[in-house]
C-alpha positions in Angstrom: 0.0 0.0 0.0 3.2 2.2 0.5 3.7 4.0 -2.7 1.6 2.8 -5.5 -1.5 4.0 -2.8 0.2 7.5 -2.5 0.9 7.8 -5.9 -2.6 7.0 -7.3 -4.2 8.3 -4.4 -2.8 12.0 -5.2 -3.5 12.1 -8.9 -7.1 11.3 -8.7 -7.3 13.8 -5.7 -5.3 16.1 -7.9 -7.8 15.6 -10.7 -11.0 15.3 -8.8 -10.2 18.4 -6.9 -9.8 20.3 -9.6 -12.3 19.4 -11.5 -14.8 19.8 -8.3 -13.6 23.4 -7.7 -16.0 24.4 -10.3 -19.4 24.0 -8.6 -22.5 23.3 -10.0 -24.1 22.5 -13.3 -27.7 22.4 -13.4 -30.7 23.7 -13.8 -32.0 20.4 -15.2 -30.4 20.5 -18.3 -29.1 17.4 -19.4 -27.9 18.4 -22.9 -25.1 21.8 -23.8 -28.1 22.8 -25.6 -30.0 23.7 -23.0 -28.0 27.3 -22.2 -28.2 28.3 -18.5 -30.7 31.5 -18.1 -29.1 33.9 -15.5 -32.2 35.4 -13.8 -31.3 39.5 -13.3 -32.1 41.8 -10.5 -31.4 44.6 -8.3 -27.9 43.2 -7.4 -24.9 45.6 -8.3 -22.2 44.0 -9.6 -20.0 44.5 -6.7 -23.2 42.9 -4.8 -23.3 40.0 -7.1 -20.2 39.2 -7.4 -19.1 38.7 -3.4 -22.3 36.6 -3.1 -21.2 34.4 -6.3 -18.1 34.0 -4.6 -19.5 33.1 -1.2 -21.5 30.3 -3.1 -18.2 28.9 -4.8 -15.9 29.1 -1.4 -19.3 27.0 0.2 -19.1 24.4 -2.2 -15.5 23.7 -2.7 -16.2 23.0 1.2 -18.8 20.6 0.9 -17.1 19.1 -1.8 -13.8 18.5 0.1 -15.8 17.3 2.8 -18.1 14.4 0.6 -14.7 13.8 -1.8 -12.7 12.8 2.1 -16.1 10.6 2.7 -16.5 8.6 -0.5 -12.6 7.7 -0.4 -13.3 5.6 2.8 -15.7 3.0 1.2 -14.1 3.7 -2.2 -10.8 3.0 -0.7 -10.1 -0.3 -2.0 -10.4 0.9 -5.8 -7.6 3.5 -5.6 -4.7 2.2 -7.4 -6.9 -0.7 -9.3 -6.3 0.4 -13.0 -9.3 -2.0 -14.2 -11.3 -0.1 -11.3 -10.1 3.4 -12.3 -13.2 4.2 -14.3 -15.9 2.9 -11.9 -13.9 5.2 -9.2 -14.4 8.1 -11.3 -18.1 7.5 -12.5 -18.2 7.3 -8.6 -16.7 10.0 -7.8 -18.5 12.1 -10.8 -21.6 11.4 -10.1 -21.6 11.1 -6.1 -19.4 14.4 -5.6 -18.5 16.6 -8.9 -21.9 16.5 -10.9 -24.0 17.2 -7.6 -22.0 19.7 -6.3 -21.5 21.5 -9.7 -24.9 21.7 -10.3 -26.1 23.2 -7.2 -23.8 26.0 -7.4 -24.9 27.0 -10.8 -28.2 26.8 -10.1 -27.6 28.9 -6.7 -25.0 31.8 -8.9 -27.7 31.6 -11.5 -30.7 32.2 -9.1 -28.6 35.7 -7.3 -30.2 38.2 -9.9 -27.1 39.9 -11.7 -27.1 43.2 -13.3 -28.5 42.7 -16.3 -25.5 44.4 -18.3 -23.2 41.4 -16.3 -25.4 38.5 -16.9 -24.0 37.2 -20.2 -20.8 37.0 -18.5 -22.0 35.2 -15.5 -23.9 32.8 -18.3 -20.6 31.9 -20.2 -19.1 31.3 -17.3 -21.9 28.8 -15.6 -22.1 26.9 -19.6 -18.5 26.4 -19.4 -18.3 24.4 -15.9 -22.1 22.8 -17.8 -20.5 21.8 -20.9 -17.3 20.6 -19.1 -19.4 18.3 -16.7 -21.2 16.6 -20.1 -18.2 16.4 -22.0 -16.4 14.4 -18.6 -19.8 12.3 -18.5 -19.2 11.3 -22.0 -15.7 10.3 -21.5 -14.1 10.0 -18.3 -10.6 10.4 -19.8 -11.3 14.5 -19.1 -11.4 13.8 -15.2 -8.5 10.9 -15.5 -5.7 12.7 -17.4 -6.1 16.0 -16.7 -4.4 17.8 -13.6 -7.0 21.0 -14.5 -9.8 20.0 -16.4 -11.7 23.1 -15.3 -9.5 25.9 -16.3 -11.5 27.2 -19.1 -14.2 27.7 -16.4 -11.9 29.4 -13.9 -10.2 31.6 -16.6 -13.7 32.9 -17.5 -14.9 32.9 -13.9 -11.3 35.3 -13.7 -12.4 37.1 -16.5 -15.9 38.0 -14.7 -14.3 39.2 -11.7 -15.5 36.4 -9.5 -12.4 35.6 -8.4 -13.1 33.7 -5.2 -14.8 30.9 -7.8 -11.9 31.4 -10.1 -9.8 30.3 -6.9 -12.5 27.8 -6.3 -11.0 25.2 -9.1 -7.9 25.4 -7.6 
């Protein structure tokens, strides 16, 4: 268990954690067709942003804290290259997916400006289309160290960067 466990143990964290720091796809949609809708309101941008920020730092907690629960009964898979794919349909679908698409749908709900909602939109279809694209084909989660870094780069962009932080 010495360092075969290490070693395999720290590049799915590596890869899961980065790929969790992204927080939230949802809204339903199933399909990158479905765009996400950013409802607007009375929130200034300043307003929006430290509450869009607040969301991300809250679920890159909860997702560290169900990631460090799912390893214990998952704990006999980690270094099993023929189990490598059922860990991380696990591990997508217990801990990335859910926690992905709660924080889009909670960014989504704030009510942005309505001049800084397109941004906040691109930025919510990127971690969307990323979580789809990894459901498709698990190699995105597997060999990738940052397979969210388009998201975090727009999430940068945006000025949110406590979520751009979030990914990493």
């Amino acid at each position: 268990m010495g360092g075969g466990f290490s070693k395999a143990k720290g590049s799915l964290l590596l890869g899961v954690v980065l790929a969790a720091l992204l927080f939230a796809v949802g809204c339903g949609s199933s399909s990158s067709d479905d765009e996400i809708t950013v409802k607007t309101g009375s929130l200034s941008k300043s307003e929006f942003i430290a509450k869009a920020d607040a969301i991300c730092a809250a679920a890159r907690v909860e997702f560290e804290a169900k990631l460090a629960g799912l390893f214990k009964p998952q704990h006999a898979l980690l270094g099993k290259p023929d189990r490598e794919d059922e860990l991380f349909t696990t591990i997508l679908n217990k801990v990335v997916a859910p926690n992905y698409e709660g924080e889009i749908e909670k960014i989504s709900a704030l009510g942005a400006p309505k001049a800084y909602a397109p941004e906040v939109a691109v930025f919510l279809n990127s971690i969307q289309t990323r979580l789809e694209e990894s459901s498709d084909d698990l190699s995105l989660l597997e060999d990738s160290h940052f397979p969210f870094q388009k998201s975090a780069d727009l999430a940068e962009k945006a000025g949110m960067q406590g979520c751009a932080k979030s990914f990493g």
